[in-house]
N, CA, C and O atoms as a GROMACS GRO file, in nm:
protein
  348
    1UNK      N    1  -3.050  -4.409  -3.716
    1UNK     CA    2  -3.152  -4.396  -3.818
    1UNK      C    3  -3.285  -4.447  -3.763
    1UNK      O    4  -3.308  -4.565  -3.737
    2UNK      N    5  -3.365  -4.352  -3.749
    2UNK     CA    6  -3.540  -4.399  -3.703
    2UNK      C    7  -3.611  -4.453  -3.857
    2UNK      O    8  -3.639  -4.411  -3.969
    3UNK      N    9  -3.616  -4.561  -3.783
    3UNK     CA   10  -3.773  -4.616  -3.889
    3UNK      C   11  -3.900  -4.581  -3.847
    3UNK      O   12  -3.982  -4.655  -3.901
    4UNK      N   13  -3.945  -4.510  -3.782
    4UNK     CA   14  -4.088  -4.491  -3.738
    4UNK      C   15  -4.118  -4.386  -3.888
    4UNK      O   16  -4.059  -4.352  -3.991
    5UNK      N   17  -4.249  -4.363  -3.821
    5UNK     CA   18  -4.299  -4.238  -3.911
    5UNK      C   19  -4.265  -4.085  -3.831
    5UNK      O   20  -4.301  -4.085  -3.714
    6UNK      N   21  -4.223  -4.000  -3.863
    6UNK     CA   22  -4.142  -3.880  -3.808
    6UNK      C   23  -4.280  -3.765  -3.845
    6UNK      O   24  -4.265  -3.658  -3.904
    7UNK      N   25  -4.375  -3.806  -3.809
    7UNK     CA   26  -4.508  -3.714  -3.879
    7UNK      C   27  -4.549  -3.682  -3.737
    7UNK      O   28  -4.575  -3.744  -3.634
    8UNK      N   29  -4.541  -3.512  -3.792
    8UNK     CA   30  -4.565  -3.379  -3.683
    8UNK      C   31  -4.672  -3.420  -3.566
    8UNK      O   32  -4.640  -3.371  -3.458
    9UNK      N   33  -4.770  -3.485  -3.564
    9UNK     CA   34  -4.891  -3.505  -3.533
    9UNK      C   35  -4.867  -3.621  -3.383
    9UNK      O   36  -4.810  -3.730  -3.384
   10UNK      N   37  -4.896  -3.590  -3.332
   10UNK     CA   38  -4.925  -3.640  -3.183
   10UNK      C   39  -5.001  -3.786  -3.231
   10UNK      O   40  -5.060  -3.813  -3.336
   11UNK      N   41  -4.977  -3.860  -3.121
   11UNK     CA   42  -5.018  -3.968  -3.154
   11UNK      C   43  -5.125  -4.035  -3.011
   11UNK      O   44  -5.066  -4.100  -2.925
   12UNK      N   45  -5.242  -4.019  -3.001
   12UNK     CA   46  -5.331  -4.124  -2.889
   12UNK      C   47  -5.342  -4.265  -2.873
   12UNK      O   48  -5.336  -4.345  -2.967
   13UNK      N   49  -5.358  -4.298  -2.746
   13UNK     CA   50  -5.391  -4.422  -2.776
   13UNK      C   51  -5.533  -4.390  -2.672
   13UNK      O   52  -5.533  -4.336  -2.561
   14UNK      N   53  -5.669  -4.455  -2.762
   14UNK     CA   54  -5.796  -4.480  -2.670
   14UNK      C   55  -5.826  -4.592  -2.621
   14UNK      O   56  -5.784  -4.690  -2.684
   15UNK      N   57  -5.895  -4.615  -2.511
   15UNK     CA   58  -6.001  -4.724  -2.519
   15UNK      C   59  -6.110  -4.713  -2.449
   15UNK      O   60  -6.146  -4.636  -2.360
   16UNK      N   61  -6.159  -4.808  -2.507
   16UNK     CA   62  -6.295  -4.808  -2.496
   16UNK      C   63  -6.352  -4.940  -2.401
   16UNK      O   64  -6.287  -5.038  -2.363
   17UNK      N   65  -6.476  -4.912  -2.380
   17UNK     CA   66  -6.546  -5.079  -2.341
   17UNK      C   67  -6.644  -5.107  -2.402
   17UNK      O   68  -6.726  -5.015  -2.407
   18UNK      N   69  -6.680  -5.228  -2.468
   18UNK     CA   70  -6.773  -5.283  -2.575
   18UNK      C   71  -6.827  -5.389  -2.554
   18UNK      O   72  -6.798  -5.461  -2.459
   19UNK      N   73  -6.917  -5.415  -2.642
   19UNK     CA   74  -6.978  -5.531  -2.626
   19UNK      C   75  -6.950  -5.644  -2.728
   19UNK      O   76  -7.021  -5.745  -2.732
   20UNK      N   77  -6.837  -5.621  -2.814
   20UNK     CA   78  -6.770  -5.693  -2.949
   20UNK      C   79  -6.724  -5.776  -2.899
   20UNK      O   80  -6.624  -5.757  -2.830
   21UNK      N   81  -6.790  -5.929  -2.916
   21UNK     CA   82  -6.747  -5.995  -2.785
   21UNK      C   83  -6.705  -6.165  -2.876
   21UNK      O   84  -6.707  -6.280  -2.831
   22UNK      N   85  -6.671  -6.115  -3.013
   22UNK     CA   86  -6.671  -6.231  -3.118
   22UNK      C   87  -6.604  -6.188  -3.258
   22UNK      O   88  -6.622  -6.082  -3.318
   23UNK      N   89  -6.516  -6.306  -3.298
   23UNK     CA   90  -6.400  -6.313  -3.414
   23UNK      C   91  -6.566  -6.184  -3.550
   23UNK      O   92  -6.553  -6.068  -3.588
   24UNK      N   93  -6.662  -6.262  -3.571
   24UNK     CA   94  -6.744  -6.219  -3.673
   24UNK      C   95  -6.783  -6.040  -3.600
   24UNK      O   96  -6.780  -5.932  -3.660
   25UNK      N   97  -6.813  -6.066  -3.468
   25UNK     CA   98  -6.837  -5.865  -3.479
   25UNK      C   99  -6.689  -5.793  -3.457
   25UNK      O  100  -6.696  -5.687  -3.519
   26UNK      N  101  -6.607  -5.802  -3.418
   26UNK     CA  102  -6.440  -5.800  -3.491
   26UNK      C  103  -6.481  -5.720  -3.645
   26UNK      O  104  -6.486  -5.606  -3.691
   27UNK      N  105  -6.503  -5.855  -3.686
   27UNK     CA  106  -6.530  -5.842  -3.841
   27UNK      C  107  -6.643  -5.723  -3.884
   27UNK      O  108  -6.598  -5.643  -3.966
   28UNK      N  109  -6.769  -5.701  -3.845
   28UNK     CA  110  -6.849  -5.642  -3.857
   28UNK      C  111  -6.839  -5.532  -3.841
   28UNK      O  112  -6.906  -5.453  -3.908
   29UNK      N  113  -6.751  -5.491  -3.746
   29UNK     CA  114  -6.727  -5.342  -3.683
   29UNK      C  115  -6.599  -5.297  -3.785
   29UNK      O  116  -6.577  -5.177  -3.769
   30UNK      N  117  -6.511  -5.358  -3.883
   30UNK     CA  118  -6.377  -5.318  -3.892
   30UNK      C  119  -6.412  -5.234  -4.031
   30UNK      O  120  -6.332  -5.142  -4.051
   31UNK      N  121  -6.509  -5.247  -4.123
   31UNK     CA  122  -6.562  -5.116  -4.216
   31UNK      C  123  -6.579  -5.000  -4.127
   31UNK      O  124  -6.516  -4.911  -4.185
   32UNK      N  125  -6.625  -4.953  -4.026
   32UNK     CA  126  -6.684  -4.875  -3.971
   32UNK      C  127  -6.545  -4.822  -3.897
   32UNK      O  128  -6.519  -4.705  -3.925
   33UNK      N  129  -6.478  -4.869  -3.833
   33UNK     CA  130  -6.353  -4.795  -3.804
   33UNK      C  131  -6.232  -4.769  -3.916
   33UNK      O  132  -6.136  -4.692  -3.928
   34UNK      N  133  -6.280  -4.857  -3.978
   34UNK     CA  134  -6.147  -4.783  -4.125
   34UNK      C  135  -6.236  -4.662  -4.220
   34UNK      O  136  -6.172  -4.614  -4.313
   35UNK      N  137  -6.363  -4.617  -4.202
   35UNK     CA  138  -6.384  -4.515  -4.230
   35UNK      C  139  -6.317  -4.395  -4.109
   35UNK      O  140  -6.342  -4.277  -4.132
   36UNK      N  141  -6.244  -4.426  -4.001
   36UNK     CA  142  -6.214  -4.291  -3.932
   36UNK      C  143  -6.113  -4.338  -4.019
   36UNK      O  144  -6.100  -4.452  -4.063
   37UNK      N  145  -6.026  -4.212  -4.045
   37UNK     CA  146  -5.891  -4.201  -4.078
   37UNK      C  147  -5.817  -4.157  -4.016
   37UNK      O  148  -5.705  -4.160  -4.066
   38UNK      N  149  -5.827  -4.096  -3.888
   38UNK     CA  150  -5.764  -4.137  -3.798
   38UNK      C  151  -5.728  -4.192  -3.774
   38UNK      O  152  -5.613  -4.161  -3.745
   39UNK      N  153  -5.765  -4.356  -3.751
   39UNK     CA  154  -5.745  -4.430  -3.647
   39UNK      C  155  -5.529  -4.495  -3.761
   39UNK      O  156  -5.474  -4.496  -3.871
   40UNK      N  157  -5.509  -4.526  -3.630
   40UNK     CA  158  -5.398  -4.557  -3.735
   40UNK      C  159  -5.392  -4.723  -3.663
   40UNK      O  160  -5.291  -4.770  -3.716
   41UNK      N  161  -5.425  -4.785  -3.610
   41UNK     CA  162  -5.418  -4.908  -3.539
   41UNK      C  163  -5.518  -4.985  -3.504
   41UNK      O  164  -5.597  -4.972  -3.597
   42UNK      N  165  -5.571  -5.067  -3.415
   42UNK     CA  166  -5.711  -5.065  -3.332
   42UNK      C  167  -5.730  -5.229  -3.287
   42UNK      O  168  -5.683  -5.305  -3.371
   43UNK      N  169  -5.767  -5.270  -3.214
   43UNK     CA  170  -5.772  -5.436  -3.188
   43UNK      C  171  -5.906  -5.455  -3.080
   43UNK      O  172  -5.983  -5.372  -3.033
   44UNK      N  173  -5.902  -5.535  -3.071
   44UNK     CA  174  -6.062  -5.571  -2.935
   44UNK      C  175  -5.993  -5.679  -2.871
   44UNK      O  176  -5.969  -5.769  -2.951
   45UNK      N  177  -5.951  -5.702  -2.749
   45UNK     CA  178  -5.927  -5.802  -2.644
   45UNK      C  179  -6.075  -5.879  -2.622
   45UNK      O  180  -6.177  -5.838  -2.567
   46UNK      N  181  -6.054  -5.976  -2.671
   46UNK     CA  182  -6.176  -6.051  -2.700
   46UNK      C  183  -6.152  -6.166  -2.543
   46UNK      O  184  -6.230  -6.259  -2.524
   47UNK      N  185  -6.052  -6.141  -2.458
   47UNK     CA  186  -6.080  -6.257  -2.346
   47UNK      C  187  -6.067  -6.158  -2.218
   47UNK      O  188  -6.032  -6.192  -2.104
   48UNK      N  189  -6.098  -6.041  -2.257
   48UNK     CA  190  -6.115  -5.931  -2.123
   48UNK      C  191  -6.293  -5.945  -2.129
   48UNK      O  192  -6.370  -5.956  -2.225
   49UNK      N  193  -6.317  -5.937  -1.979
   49UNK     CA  194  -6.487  -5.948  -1.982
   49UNK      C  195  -6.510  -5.798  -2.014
   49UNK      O  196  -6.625  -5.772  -1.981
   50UNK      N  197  -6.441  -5.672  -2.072
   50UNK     CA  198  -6.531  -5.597  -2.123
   50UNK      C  199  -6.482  -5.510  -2.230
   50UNK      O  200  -6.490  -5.390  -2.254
   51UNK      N  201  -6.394  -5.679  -2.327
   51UNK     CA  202  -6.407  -5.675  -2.471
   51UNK      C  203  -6.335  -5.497  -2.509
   51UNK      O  204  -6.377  -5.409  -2.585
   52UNK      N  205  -6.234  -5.501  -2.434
   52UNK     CA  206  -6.197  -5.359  -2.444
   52UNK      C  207  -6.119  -5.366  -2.626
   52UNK      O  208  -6.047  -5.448  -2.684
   53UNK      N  209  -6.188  -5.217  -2.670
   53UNK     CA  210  -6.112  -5.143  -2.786
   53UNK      C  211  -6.010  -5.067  -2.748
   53UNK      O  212  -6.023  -4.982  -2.660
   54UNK      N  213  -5.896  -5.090  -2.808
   54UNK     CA  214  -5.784  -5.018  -2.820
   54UNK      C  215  -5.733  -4.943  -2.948
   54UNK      O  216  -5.668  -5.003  -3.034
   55UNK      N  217  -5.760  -4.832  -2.956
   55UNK     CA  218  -5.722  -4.758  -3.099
   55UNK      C  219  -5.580  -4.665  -3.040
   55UNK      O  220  -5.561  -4.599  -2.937
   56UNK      N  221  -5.504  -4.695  -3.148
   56UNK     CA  222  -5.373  -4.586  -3.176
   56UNK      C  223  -5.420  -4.469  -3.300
   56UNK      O  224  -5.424  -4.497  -3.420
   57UNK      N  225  -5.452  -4.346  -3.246
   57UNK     CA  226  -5.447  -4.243  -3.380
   57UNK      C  227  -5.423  -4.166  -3.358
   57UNK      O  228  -5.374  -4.158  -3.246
   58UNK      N  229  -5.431  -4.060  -3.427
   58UNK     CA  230  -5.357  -3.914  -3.433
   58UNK      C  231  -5.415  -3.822  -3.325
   58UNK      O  232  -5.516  -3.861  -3.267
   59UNK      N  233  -5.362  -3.706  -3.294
   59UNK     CA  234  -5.418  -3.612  -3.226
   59UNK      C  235  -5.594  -3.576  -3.257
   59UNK      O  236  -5.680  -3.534  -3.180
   60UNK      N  237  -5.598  -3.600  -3.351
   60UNK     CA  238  -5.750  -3.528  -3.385
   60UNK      C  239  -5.871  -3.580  -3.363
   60UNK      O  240  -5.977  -3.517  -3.365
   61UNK      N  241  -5.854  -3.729  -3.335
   61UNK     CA  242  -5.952  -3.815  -3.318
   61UNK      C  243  -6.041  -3.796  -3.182
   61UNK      O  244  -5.994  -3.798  -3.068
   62UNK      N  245  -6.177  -3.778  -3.215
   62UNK     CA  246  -6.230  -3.745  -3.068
   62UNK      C  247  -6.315  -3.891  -3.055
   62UNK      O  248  -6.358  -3.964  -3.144
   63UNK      N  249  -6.320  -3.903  -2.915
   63UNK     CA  250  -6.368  -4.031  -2.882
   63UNK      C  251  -6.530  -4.025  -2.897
   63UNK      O  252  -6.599  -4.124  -2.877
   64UNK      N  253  -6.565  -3.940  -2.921
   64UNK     CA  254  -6.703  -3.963  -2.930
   64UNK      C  255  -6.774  -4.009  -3.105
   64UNK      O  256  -6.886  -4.052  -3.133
   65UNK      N  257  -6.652  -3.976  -3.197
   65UNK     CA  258  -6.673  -4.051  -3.316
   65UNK      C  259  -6.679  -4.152  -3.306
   65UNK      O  260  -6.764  -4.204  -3.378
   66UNK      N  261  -6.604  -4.240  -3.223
   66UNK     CA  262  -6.624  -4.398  -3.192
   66UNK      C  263  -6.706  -4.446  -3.136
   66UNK      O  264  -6.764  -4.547  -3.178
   67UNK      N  265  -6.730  -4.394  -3.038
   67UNK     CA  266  -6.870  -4.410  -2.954
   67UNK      C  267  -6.981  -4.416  -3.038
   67UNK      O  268  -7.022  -4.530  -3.055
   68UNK      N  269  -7.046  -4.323  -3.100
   68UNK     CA  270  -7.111  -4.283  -3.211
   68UNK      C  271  -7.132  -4.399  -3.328
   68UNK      O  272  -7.242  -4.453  -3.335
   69UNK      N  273  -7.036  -4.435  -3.412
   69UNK     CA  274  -6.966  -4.528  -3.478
   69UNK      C  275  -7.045  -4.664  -3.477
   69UNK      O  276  -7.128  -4.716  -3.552
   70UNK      N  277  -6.965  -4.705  -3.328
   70UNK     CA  278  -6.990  -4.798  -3.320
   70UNK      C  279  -7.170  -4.828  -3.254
   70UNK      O  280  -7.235  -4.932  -3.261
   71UNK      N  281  -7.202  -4.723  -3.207
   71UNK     CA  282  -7.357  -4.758  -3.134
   71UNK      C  283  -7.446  -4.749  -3.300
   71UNK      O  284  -7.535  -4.830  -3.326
   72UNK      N  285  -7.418  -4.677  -3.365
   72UNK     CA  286  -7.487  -4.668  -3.494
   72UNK      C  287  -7.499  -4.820  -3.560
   72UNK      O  288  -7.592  -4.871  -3.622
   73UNK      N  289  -7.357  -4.875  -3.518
   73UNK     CA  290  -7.364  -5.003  -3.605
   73UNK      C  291  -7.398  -5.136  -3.504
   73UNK      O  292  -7.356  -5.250  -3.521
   74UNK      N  293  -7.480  -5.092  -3.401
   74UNK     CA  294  -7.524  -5.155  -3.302
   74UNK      C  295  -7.484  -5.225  -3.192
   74UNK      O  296  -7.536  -5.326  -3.145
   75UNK      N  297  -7.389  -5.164  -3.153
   75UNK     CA  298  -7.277  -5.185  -3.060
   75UNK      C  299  -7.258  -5.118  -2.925
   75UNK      O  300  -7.295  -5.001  -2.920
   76UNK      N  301  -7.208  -5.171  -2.814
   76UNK     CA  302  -7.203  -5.063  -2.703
   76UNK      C  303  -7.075  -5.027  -2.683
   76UNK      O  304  -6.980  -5.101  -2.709
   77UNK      N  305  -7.065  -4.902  -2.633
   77UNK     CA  306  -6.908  -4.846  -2.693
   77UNK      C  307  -6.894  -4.732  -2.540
   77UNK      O  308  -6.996  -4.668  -2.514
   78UNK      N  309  -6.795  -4.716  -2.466
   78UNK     CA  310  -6.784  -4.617  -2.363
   78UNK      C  311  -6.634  -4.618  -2.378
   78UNK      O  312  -6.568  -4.721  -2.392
   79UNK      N  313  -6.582  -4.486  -2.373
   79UNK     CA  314  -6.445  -4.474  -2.356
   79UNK      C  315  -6.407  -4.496  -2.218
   79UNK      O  316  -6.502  -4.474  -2.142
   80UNK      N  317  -6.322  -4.524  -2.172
   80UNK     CA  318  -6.232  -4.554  -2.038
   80UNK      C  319  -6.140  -4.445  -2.019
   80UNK      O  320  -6.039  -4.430  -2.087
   81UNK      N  321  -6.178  -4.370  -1.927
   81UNK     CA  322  -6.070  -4.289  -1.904
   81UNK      C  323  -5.934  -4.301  -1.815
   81UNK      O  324  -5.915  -4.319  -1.695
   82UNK      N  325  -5.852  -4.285  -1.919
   82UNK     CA  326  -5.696  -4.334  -1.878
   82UNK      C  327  -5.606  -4.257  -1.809
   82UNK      O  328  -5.647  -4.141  -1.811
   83UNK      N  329  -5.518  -4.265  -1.757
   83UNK     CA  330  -5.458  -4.157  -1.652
   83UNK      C  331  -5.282  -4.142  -1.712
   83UNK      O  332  -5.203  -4.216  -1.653
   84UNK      N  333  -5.234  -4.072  -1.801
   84UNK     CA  334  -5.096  -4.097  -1.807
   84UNK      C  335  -5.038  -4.018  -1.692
   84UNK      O  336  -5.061  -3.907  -1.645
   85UNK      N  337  -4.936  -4.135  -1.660
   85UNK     CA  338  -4.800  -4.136  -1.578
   85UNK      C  339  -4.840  -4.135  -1.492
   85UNK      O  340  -4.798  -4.047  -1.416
   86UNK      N  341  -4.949  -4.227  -1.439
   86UNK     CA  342  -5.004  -4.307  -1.350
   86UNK      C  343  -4.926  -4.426  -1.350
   86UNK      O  344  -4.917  -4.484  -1.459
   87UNK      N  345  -4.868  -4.474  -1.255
   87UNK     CA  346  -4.834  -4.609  -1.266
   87UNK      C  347  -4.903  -4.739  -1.178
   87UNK      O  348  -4.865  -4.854  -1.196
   0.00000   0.00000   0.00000
């Protein structure tokens, strides 16, 4: 028996590099990503020197809404491009 969610939809994981470099912009930024509805997850490594975002969401989410997003709400935001089944 699976407990996950069994929903059709592909699932991403992004990240990003930022300048969210504190518990209060954490805070500041987290209205602005719960307007994607996408996002189904999301955290900031606040002791990496470049404060990386990590979002889990659905297939549809394009990274440049975040980017976007977050520079609007005065933030610096670059996605990292990731390599699967790279080890």
């Amino acid at each position: 028996m699976s407990l996950s969610n069994t929903n059709s939809a592909e699932m991403d994981i992004l990240i990003f590099k930022t300048n969210v470099s504190n518990k209060e912009q954490v805070e500041s930024v987290r209205p602005h990503l719960r307007s994607l509805r996408e996002i189904l997850r999301w955290n900031v490594d606040l002791l990496d020197d470049e404060f990386i975002l990590r979002i889990e969401a659905n297939d549809r989410l394009n990274p440049r809404k975040v980017e976007t997003i977050l520079k609007k709400a005065g933030y610096y935001c670059k996605e990292l491009q990731t390599f699967a089944g790279v080890c």
